[in-house]
C-alpha positions as CSV (number, residue, x, y, z in Angstrom):
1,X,60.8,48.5,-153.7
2,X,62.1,47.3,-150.2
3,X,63.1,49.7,-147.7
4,X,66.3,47.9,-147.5
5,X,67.0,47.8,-151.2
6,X,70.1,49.7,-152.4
7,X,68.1,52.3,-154.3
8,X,65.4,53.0,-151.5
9,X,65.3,57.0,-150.6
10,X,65.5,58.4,-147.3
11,X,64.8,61.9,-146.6
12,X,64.8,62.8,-150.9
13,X,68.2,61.2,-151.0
14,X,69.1,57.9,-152.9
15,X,70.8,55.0,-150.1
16,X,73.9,53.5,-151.7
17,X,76.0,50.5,-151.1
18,X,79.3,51.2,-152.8
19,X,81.3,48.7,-154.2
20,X,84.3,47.5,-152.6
21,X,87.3,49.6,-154.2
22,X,90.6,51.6,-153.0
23,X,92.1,54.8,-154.4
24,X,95.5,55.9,-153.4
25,X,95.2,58.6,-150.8
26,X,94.2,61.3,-151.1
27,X,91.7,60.0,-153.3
28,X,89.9,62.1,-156.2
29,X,85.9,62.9,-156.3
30,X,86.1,61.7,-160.2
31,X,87.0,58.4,-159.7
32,X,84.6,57.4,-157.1
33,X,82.0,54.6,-157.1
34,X,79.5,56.1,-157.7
35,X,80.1,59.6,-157.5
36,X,79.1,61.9,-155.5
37,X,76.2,64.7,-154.6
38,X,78.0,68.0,-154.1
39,X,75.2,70.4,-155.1
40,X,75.9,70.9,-158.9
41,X,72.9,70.8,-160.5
42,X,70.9,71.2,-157.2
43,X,72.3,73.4,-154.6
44,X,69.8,77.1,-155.2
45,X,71.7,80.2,-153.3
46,X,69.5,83.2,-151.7
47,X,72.1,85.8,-151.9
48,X,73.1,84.8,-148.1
49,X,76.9,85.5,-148.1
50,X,76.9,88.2,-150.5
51,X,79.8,90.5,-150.8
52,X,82.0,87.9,-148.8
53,X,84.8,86.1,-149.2
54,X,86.0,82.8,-148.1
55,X,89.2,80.3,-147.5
56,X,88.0,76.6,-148.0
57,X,90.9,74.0,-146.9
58,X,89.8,70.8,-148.6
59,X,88.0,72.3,-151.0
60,X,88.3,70.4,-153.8
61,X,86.2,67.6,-153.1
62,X,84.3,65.9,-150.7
63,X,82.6,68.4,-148.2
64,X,84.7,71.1,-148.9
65,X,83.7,71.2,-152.5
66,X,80.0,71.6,-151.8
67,X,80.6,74.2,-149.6
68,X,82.6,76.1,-152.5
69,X,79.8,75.5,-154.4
70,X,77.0,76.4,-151.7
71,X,79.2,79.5,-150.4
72,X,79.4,80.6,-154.4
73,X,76.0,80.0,-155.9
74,X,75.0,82.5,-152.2
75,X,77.0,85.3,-153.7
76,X,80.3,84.9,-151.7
77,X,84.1,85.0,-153.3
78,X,86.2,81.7,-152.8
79,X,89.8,81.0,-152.8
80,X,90.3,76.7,-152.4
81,X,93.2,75.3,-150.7
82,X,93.9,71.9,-151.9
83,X,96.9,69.0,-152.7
84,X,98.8,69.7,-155.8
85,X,97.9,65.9,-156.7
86,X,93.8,66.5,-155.9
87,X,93.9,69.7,-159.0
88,X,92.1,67.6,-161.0
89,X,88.9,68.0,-158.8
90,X,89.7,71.6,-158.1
91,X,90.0,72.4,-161.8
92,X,86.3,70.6,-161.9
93,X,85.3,72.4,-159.4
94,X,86.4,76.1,-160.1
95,X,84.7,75.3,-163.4
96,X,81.5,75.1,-161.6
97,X,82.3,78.2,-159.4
98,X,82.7,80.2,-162.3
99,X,79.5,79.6,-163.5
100,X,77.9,81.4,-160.5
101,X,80.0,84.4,-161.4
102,X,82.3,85.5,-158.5
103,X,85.8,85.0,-158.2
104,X,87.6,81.7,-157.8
105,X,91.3,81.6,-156.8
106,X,93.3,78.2,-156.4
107,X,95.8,78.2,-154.3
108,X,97.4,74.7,-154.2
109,X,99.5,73.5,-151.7
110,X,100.5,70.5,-148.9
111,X,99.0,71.3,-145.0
112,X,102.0,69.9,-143.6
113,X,104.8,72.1,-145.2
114,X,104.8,75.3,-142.9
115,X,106.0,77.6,-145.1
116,X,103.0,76.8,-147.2
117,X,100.1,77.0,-144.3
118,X,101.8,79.9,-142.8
119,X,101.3,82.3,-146.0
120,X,98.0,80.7,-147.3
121,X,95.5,83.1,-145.3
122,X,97.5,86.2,-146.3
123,X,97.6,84.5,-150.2
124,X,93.6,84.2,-149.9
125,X,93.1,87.5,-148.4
126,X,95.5,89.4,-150.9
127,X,93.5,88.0,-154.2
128,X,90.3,88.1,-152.8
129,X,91.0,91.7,-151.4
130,X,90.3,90.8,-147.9
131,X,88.7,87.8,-145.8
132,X,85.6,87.3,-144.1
133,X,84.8,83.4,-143.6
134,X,87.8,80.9,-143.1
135,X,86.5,77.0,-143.4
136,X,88.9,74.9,-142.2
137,X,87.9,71.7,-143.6
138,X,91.0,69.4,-145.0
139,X,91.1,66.5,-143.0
140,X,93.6,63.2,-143.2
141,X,91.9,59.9,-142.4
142,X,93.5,56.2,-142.6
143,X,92.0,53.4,-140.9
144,X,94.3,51.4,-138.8
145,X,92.4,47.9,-137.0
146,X,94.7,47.9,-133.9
147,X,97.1,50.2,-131.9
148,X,99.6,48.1,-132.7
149,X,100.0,48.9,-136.1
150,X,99.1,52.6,-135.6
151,X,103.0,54.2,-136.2
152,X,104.1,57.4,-135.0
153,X,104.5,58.2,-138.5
154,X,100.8,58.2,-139.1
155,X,99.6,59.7,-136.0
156,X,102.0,62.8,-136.4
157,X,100.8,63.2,-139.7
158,X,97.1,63.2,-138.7
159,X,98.0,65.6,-136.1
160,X,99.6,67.5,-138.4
161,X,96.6,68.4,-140.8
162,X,93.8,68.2,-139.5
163,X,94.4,70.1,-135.9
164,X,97.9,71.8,-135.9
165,X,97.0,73.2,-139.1
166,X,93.5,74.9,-138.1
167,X,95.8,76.6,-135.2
168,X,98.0,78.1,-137.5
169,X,95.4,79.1,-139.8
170,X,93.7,80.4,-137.4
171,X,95.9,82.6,-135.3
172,X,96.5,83.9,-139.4
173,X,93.2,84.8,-139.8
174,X,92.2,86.6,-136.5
175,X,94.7,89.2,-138.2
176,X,92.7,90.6,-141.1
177,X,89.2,88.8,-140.0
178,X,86.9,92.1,-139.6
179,X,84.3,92.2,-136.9
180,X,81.3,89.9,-138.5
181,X,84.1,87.6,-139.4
182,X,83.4,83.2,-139.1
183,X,85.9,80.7,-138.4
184,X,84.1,77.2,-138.8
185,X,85.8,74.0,-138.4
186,X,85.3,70.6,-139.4
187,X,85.6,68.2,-137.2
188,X,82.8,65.0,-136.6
189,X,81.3,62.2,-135.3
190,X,84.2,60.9,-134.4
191,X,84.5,63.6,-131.7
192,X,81.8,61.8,-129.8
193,X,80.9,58.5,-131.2
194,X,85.1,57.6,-131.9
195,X,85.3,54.2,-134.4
196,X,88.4,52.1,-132.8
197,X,89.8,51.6,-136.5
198,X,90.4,55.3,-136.5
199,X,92.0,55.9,-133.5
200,X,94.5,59.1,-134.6
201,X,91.4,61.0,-136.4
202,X,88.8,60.9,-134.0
203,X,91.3,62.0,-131.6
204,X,92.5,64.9,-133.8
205,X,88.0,65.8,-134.1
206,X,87.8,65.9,-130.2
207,X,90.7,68.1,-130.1
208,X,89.1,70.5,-132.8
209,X,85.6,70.3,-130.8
210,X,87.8,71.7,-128.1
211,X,89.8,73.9,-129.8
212,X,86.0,75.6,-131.5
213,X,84.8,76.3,-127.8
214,X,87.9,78.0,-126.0
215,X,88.8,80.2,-129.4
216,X,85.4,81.1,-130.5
217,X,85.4,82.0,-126.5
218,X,89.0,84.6,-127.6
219,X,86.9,85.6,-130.8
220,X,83.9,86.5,-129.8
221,X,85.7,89.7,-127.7
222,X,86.6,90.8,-131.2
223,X,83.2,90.2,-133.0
224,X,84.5,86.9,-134.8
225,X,82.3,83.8,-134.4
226,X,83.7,80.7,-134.3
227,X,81.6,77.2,-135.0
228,X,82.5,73.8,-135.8
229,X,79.9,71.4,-138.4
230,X,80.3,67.3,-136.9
231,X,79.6,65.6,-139.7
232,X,78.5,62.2,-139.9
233,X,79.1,59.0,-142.5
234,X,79.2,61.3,-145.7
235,X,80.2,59.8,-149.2
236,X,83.4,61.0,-150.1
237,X,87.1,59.9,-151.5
238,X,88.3,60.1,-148.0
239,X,86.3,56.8,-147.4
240,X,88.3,54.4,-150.2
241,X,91.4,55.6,-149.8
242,X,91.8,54.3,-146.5
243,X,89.5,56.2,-144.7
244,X,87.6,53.1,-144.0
245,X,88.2,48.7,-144.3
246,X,87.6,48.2,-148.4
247,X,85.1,45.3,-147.0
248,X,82.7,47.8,-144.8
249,X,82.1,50.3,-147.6
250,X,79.0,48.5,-149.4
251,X,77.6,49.3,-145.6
252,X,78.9,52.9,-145.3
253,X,76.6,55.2,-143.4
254,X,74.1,51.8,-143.1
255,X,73.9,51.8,-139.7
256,X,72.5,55.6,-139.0
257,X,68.9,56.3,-138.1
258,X,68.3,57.4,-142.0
259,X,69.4,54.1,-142.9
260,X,71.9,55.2,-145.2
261,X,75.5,57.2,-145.8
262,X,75.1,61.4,-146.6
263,X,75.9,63.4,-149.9
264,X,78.3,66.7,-149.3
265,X,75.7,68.7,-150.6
266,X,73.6,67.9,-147.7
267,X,76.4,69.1,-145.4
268,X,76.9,72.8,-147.3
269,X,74.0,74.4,-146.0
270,X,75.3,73.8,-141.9
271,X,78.5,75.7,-143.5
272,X,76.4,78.5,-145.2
273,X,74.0,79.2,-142.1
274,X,77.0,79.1,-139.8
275,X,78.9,82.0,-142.3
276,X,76.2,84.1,-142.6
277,X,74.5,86.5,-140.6
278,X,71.2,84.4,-140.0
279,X,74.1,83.3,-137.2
280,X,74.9,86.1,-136.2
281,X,74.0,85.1,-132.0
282,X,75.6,81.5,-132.9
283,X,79.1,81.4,-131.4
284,X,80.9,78.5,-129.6
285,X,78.1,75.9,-130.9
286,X,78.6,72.4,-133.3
287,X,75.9,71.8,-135.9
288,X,75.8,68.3,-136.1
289,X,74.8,66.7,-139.6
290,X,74.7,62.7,-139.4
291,X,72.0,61.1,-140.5
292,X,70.8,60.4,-136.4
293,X,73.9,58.8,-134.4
294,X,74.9,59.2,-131.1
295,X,75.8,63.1,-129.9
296,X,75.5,65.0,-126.6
């Protein structure tokens, strides 16, 4: 088998060339070509987050689904945020949750309606009895190929979830966080390697790599860390519905020093690390997972 072949394996992991294909956004896990790796049937947890318990945005799918999983299967209590229209991978995903044995909570809602965000960490905290590890990871990402056609609309939008959103969930949280507490954030490549076709996201990810250093800076006075996780070109529904040109996905993640696009589950274990106490000297820092692209 060539080491350019479709099925050749980098690093353990199988290098894929999607076909061409579009969901409406947001897009769901189960109808992706093909699907993907969120840790299922291989993530094995260590007991690492034991006795904790955790707000995942996003996390019914993508990313934020395999660190439900990872942060489950190490012994820690979830509660997903998520779209109303994504249930359909949260109700897959809970499922899996179960399995590990600790408690699940769904707790379904849009980013962008205020009254919604505003309540959701006290709504996590109240049924898990408490909170110890907010992820904010729910991200919106729509390619655009010029300026031009970028609307106001859009950018707002992008704004909306994916930074305004982790401020407000954040200032929420540093109210019933305890000392020990972890605040990561997702933001990405983007950050420091910015695609032009996605001009409104990667500007929202440099924002957030900002916004991780001055808080975790606020935080760490009150025993809170903060950290972000930069992911790189990771399979996901964010990528066909919209995230990237239908015509560059059989290339997705091609052009990285592994040769080929990540899995989520591959992602999870900078999110576990990060949340647990093995971290407990790691404050202010982004763990960058990407397959080798440019960083600083």
């Amino acid at each position: 088998m060539s080491e350019n072949s479709p099925q050749s394996s980098r690093a353990g992991k199988e290098r894929i060339s999607p076909p061409e294909q579009r969901q409406p956004e947001p897009g769901l896990d189960q109808k992706l070509q093909p699907t993907a790796d969120h840790g299922e049937r291989s993530y094995q947890g260590r007991d690492r987050l034991a006795g904790k318990r955790a707000l995942i945005t996003g996390g019914d799918s993508g990313i934020g689904a395999a660190v439900a999983i990872a942060f489950a299967r190490e012994g820690a209590d979830v509660a997903l945020a998520y779209l109303p229209s994504e249930e359909p991978d949260a109700q897959a995903i809970a499922a899996v949750l179960d399995d590990a044995g600790i408690d699940v909570h769904r707790l379904p809602g849009d980013l962008r309606d205020h009254g919604y965000r505003d309540s959701l960490v006290d709504e996590a905290s109240a049924a898990l009895g408490g909170l110890d590890i907010l992820v904010n990871n729910a991200g919106k990402q729509i390619s655009v190929e010029s300026l031009e056609e970028l609307s106001d609309e859009q950018v707002e939008a992008t704004f909306d979830v994916n930074i305004f959103a982790m401020f407000a969930l954040s200032r929420a949280a540093l109210k019933v966080l305890p000392e020990g507490g972890s605040i990561i954030n997702t933001t990405s490549i983007q950050a420091f390697d910015p695609s032009d076709h996605l001009m409104d996201y990667a500007a929202t990810k440099g924002a957030i790599s900002n916004f991780t250093k001055s808080l975790a800076s606020q935080a760490a006075k009150r025993g809170i860390r903060v950290n972000a996780v930069a992911p790189g070109p990771i399979w996901t529904p964010l990528q066909p519905s919209d995230g990237q040109p239908i015509e560059a996905l059989p290339e997705f993640g091609h052009d990285t020093w592994l040769g080929r696009a990540g899995q989520p589950v591959e992602v999870a274990p900078a999110y576990v690390f990060l949340a647990s106490d093995d971290a407990s000297y790691v404050v202010g820092s982004t763990v960058h997972v990407n397959g080798g692209k440019n960083q600083p």
